[in-house]
Kinemage of the C-alpha trace (Angstrom):
@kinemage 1
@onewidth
@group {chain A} dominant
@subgroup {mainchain}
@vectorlist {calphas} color= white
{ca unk a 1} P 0.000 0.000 0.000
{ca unk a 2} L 1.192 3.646 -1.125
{ca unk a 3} L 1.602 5.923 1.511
{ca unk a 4} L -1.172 8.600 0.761
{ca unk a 5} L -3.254 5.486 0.346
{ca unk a 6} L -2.092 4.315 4.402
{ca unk a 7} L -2.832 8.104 4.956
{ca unk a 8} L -6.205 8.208 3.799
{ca unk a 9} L -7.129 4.944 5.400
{ca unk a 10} L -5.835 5.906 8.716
{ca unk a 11} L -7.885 9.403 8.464
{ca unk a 12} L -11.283 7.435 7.834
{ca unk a 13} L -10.771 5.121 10.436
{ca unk a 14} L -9.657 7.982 12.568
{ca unk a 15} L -13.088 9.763 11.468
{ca unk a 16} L -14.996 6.464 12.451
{ca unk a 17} L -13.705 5.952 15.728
{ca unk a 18} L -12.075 9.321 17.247
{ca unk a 19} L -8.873 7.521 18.028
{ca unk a 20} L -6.695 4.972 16.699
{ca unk a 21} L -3.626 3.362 18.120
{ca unk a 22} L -0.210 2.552 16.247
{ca unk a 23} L -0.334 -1.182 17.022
{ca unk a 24} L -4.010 -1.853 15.509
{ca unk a 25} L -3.099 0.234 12.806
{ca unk a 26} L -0.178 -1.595 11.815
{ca unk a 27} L -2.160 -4.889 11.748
{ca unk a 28} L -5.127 -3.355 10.091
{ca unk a 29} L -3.307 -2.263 7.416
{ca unk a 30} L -0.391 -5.020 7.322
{ca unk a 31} L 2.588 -2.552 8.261
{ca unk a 32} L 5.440 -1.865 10.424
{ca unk a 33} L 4.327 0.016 13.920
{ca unk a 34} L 7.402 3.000 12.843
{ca unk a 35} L 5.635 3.309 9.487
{ca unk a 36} L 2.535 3.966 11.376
{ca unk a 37} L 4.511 6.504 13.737
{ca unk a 38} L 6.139 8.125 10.606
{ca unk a 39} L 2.567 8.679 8.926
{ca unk a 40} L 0.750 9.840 11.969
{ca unk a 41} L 3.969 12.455 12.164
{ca unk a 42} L 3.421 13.615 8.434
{ca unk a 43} L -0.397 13.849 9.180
{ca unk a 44} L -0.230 16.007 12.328
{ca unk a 45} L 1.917 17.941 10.084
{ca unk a 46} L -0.096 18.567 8.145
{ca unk a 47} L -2.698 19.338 10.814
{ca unk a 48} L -4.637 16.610 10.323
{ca unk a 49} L -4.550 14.528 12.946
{ca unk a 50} L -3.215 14.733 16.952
{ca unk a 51} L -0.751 12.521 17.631
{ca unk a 52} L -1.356 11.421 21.314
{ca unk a 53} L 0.815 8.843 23.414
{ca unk a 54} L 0.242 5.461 21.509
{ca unk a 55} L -1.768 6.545 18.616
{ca unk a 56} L -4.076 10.034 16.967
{ca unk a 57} L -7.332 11.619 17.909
{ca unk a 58} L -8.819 13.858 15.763
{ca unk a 59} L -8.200 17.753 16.337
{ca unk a 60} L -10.144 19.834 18.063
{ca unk a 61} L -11.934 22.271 15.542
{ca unk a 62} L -10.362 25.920 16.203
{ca unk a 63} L -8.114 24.868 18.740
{ca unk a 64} L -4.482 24.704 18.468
{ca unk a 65} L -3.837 21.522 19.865
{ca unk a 66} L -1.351 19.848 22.463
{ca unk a 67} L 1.757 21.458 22.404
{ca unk a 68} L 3.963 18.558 21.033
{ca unk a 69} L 1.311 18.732 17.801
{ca unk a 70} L 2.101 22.755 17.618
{ca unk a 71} L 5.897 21.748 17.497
{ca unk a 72} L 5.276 20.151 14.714
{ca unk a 73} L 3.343 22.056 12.772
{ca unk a 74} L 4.353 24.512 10.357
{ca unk a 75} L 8.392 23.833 11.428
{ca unk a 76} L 10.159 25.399 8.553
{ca unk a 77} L 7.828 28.846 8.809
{ca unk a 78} L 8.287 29.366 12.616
{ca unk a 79} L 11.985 28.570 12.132
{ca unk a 80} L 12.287 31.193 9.574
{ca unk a 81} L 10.279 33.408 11.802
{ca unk a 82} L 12.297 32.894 14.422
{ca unk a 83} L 15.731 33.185 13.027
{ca unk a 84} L 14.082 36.809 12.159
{ca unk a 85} L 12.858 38.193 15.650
{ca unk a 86} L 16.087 36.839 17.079
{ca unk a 87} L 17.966 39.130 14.852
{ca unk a 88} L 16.260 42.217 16.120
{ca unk a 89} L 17.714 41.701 19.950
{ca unk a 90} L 21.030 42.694 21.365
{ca unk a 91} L 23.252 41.803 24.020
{ca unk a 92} L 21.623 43.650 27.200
{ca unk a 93} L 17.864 43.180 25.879
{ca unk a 94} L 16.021 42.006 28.463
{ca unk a 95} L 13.029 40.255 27.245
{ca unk a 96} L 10.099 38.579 28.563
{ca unk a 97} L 8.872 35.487 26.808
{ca unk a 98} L 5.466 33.910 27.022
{ca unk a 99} L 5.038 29.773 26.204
{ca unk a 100} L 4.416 28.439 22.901
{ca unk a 101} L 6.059 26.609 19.392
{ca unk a 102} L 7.188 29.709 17.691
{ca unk a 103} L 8.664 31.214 21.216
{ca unk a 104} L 10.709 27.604 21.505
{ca unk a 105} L 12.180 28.325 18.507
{ca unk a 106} L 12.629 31.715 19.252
{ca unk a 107} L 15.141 30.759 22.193
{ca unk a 108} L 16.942 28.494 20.529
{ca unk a 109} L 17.820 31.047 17.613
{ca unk a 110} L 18.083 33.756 20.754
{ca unk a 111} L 20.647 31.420 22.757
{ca unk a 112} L 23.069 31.831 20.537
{ca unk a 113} L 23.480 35.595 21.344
{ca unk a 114} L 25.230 36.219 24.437
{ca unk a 115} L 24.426 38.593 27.420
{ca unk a 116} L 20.444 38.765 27.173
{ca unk a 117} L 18.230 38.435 30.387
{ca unk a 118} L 14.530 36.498 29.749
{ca unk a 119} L 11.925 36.374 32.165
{ca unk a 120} L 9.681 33.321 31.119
{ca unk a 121} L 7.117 30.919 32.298
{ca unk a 122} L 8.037 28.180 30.157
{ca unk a 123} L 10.563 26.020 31.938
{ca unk a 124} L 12.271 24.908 27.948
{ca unk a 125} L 12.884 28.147 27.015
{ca unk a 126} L 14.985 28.848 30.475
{ca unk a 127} L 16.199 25.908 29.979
{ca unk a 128} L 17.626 26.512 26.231
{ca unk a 129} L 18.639 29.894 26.956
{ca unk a 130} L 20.800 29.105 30.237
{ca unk a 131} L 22.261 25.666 28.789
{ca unk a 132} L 23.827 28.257 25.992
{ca unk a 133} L 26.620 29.378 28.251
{ca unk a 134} L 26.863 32.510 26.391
{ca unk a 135} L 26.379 34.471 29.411
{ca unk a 136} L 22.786 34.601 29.759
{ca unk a 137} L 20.193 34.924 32.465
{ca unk a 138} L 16.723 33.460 32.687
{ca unk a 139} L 14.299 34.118 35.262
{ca unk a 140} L 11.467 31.292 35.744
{ca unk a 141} L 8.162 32.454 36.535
{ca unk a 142} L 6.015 30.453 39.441
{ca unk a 143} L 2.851 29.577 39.119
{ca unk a 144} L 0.319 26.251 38.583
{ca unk a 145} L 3.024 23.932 36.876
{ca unk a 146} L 1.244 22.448 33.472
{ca unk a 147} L 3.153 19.504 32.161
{ca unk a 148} L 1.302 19.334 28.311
{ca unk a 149} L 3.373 22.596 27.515
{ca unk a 150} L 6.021 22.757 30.052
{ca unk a 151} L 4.628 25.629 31.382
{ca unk a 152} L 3.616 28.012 34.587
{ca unk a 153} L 0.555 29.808 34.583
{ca unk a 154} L -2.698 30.945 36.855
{ca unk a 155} L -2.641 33.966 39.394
{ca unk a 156} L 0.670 33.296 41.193
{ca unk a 157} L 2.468 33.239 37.740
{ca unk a 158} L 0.928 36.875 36.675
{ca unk a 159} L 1.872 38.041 40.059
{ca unk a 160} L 5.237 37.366 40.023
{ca unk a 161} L 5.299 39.238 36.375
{ca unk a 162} L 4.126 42.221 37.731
{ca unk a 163} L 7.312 42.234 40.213
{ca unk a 164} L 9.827 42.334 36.898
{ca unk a 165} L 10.057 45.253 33.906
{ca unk a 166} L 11.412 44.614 30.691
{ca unk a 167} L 12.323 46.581 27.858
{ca unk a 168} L 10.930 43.825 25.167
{ca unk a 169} L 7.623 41.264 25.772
{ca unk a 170} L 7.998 38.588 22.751
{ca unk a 171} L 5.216 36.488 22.915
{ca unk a 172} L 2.910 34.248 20.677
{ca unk a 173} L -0.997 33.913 19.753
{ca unk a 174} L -3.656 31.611 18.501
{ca unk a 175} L -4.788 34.133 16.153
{ca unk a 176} L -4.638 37.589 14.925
{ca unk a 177} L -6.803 39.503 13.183
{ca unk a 178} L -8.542 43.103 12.192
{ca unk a 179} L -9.453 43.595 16.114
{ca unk a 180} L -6.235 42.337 17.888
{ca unk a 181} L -4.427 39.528 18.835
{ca unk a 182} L -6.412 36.623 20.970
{ca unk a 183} L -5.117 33.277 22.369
{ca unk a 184} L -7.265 30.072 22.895
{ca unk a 185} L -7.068 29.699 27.134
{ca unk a 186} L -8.036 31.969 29.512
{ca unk a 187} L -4.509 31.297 30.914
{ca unk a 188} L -1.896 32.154 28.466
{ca unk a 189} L -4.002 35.103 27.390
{ca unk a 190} L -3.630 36.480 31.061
{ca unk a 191} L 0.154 35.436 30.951
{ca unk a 192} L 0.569 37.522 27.615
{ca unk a 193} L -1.160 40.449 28.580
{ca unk a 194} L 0.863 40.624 31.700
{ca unk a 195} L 3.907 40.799 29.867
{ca unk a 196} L 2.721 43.021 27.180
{ca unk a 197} L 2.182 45.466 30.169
{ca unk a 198} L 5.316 44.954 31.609
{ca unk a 199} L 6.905 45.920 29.050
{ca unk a 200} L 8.231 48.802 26.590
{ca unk a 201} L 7.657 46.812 23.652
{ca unk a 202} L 6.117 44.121 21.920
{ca unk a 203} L 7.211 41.758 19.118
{ca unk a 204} L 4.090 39.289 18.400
{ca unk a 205} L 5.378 36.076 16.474
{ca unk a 206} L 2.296 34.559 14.175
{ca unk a 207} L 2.627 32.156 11.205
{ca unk a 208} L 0.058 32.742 8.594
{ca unk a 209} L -2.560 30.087 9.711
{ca unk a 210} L -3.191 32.486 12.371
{ca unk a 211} L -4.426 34.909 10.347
{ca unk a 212} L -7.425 32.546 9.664
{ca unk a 213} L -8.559 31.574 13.172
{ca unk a 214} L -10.717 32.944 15.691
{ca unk a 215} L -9.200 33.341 19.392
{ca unk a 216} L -11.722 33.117 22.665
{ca unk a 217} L -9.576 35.232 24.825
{ca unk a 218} L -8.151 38.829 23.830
{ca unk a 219} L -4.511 39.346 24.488
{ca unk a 220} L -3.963 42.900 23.083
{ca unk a 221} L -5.224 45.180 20.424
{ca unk a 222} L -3.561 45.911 17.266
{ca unk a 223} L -2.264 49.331 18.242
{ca unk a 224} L -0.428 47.699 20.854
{ca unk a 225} L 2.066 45.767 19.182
{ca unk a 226} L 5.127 47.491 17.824
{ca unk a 227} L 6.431 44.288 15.489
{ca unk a 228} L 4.717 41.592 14.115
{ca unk a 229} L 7.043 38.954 12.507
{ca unk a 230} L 5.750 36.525 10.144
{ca unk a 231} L 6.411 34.742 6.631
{ca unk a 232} L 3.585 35.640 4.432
{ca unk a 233} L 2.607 39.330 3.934
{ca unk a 234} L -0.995 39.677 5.683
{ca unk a 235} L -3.644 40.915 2.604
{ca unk a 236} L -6.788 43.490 2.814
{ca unk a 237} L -8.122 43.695 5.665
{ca unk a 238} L -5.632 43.142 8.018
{ca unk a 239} L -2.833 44.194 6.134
{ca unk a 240} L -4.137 47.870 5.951
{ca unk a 241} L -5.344 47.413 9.924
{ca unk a 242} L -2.160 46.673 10.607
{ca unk a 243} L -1.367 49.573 8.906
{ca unk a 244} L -3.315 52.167 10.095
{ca unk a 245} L -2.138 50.807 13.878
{ca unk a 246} L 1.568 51.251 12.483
{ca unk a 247} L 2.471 48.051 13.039
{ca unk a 248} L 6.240 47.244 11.622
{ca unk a 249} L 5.446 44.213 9.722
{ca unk a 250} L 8.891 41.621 9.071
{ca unk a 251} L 8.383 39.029 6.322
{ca unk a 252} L 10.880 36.004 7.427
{ca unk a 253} L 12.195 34.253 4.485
{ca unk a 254} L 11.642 30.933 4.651
C-alpha cells in the first residue's frame, strides 16, 4: 500500500472511531508500527490529525492543539520566523517570553546571542537559553506547573510578572486579526497580557494560519504591538489594519 493510500485509510478510520492506536493500525493495514509513527507524524503535520501517546485523535476544531502537535506544525515557517525576531535583539535586551512553538524556537535562535536576560514561564525556554553558556540569564516564573506545555501559569504566575520590567515582551498567539491579537485559554491570554504590560515593547510572532482563526480570549489590540514577525505578507483587511495601527510588519524568508 502507497503511503497517501495508508494516509487516507488511517484518516477514515480515525473519522470512524475518534482515536486509533499505532499497534491496531499496523495490523489493520499489514505494516510496520514505525511506518505507522512516521505517517501519523506527516499527518499532524499537516494538521490533520493529533498525535497522542500510543496513537491520533482527531483535532479539536479551532483549537491549536497539544503542544507537542504545535511543534510540529508549520516547522520550517516558525523557524524562519524565528531566526528573524532573534535578529532584532542585542546583548543587554532584556526580554520577557510567554510559552508556545514559535517562542521555543525563538530561544533556541536567541541562545546563541550572548548577554540577554529572559523572564519566562516556560521552563524549555529557560532551559535553552541558560544551557547556551553565552552568558545569559533566565528568570522562571512560578505559578500552577502544566506539564502538556512545560509551562507556569494561573494567578501566582501573573503576580510574580508584575514584580519584573522589561524593555521587550515577545510572545505568541492563537490568532490575529482586524481587532487584535487573541489566544485560545483563559490562561496564556492572562500570561501575555501581563507581559505586554510589563513591558516597553512588543514583538508578536504569528505564522500565517493564524491569520485565519478565531481566538476566545483577547490578548492585546492591534495598536499595541510594535512588530509583528511573520512569513507571508498579511492581505486586505488586516494588512491595511495593521497599517493604520503602524504596526512594523517583518516578512521572514523561509
Amino acid at each position: 500500500m502507497r503511503p497517501h493510500e495508508r494516509h487516507e485509510k488511517i484518516l477514515e478510520l480515525l473519522r470512524d472511531n475518534g482515536r486509533v492506536e499505532v499497534n491496531a493500525l499496523a495490523g489493520i493495514l499489514e505494516t510496520s508500527q514505525e511506518t505507522i509513527r512516521r505517517d501519523l507524524t506527516v499527518l499532524a503535520s499537516e494538521g490533520r490529525l493529533w498525535k497522542v501517546h500510543g496513537g491520533a485523535s482527531l483535532p479539536q476544531p479551532n483549537g491549536e492543539g497539544p503542544f507537542q502537535l504545535r511543534m510540529t506544525e508549520q516547522l520550517r515557517e516558525k523557524r524562519a520566523i524565528a531566526r528573524t525576531a532573534a535578529s532584532f535583539f542585542h546583548p543587554g535586551d532584556t526580554l520577557f517570553v510567554d510559552t508556545g512553538s514559535a517562542t521555543v524556537l525563538f530561544a533556541e535562535e536567541l541562545a546563541r546571542q550572548q548577554g540577554l536576560t529572559v523572564i519566562t514561564n516556560s521552563v524549555l525556554i529557560a532551559q535553552i537559553m541558560t544551557r547556551s553558556r553565552n552568558d545569559n540569564r533566565a528568570f522562571l516564573i512560578g505559578g500552577e506547573y502544566s506539564d502538556e506545555a512545560m509551562e507556569n501559569r494561573g494567578a501566582l504566575a501573573v503576580g510574580q510578572i508584575n514584580q519584573f520590567h522589561a524593555v521587550h515582551a515577545v510572545i505568541t498567539v492563537g490568532s490575529l486579526d482586524v481587532e487584535g491579537a487573541m489566544d485560545y485559554t483563559v490562561e496564556e491570554a492572562e500570561i501575555a497580557k501581563a507581559m505586554t504590560a510589563q513591558a516597553r515593547s512588543l514583538t508578536v510572532l504569528a505564522d500565517s494560519r493564524k491569520f485565519k482563526k478565531m481566538g476566545l480570549f483577547r490578548v492585546c489590540q492591534l495598536n499595541e504591538i510594535d512588530r509583528l514577525v511573520t512569513e507571508v505578507p498579511p492581505i486586505d483587511p488586516l494588512s491595511q489594519a495593521l497599517a493604520d495601527a503602524e504596526v512594523d510588519v517583518q516578512i521572514a524568508v523561509t
